[in-house]
N, C-alpha and C positions, 0 to 999 in steps of 0.2 A: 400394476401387475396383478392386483386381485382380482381386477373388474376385467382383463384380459383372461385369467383360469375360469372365474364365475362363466364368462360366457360362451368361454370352451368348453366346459361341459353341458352348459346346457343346450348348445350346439349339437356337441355330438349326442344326446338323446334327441332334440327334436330332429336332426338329422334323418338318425335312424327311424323315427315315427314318421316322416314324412315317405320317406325310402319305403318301408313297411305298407303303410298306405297305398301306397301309385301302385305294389305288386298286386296288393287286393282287389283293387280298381281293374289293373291290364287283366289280373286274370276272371275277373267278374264278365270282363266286354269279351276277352278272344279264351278263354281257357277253357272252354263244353265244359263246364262243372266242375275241372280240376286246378289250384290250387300250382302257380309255375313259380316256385320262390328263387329262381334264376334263369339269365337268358342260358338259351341251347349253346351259346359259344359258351360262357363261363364254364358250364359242368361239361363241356368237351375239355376244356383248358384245365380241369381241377384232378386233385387227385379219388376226390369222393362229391357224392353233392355236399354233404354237411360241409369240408372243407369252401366249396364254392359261395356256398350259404355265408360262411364267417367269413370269406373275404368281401363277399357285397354289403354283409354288414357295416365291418367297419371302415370299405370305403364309404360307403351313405353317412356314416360318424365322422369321418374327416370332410364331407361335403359340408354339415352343417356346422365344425366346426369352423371351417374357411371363411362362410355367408355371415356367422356370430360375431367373429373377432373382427375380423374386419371393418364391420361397421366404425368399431373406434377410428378408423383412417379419418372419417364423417365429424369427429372431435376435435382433429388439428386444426383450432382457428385461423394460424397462418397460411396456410394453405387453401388456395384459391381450391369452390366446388367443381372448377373442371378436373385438378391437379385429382383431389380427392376420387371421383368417380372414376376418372380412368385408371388408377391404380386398382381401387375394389375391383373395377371392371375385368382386368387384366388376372389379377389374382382367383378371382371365382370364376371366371369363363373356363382358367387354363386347370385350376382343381377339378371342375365339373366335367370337363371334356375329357383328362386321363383318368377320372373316375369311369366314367363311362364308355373311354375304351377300354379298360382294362375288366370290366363288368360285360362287356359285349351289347349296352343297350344301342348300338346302332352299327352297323357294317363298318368295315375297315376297310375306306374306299376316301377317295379326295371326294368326289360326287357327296359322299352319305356325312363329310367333316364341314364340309361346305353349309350344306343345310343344318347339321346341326348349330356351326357359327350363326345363322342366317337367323335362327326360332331360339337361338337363346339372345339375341341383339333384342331383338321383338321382346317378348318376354323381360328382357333388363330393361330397356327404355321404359314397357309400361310398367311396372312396380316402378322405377327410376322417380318417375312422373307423378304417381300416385301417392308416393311417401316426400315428395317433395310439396306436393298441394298440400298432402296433411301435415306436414313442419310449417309451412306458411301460414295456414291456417291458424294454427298454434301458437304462433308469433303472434299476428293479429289479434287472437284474444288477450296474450299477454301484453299485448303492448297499451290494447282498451282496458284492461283492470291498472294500468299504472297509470 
């Protein structure tokens, strides 16, 4: 249970830095020099922007707490890695997706839910793959030092 708070919080801050980030980025590439700390749906939906601000925040804190914790699923030996992956799978797809509808980062449309499923598969399979080589990889050396 420690090692599940330990990485809910640090979830939810790098959560929120990552969140942080990608708005500096979006508004760097489409913003003419100004600085968009929410989409146009959210601050239509809010009561103020600040208010719209604290809730993209700490929905981006519940994203990375979701992507944190759950890596423990990745711990249950008994549990075969497909059992494991489609759970995480399942769990961070469906956090990141009502995150992001309810933030407004993509249209409220089956067409715009579709694509979105479609670039976070992509996206999960490569990290999926990626951290999978590098756990093998890992193996492999521990297994040449014994």
């Amino acid at each position: 249970m420690k090692e599940f708070f330990k990485r809910a919080i640090m979830g939810f801050v790098y959560g929120i830095f990552i969140g942080q980030t990608i708005l500096i980025l979006e508004s760097l590439v489409g913003g003419n020099g100004n600085f968009h700390p929410v989409s146009a749906y959210l601050l239509q939906h809010s009561s103020s922007q600040m208010t719209a601000v604290i809730i993209q925040y700490f929905l981006t804190g519940i994203i990375g707490i979701s992507f944190a914790t759950t890596t423990l699923i990745f711990e249950i030996d008994s549990w075969s890695i497909v059992a494991q992956t489609v759970l995480h799978f399942v769990i961070t797809s469906v956090v990141m997706y009502i995150a992001g509808f309810l933030c407004g980062w993509f249209p409220h449309s089956v067409r715009s839910t579709i694509i979105w499923f479609a670039i976070f598969i992509v996206i999960y399979v490569i990290m999926w793959a990626g951290f999978m080589l590098y756990f093998k990889k890992q193996t492999k050396k521990i297994n040449e030092a014994l």
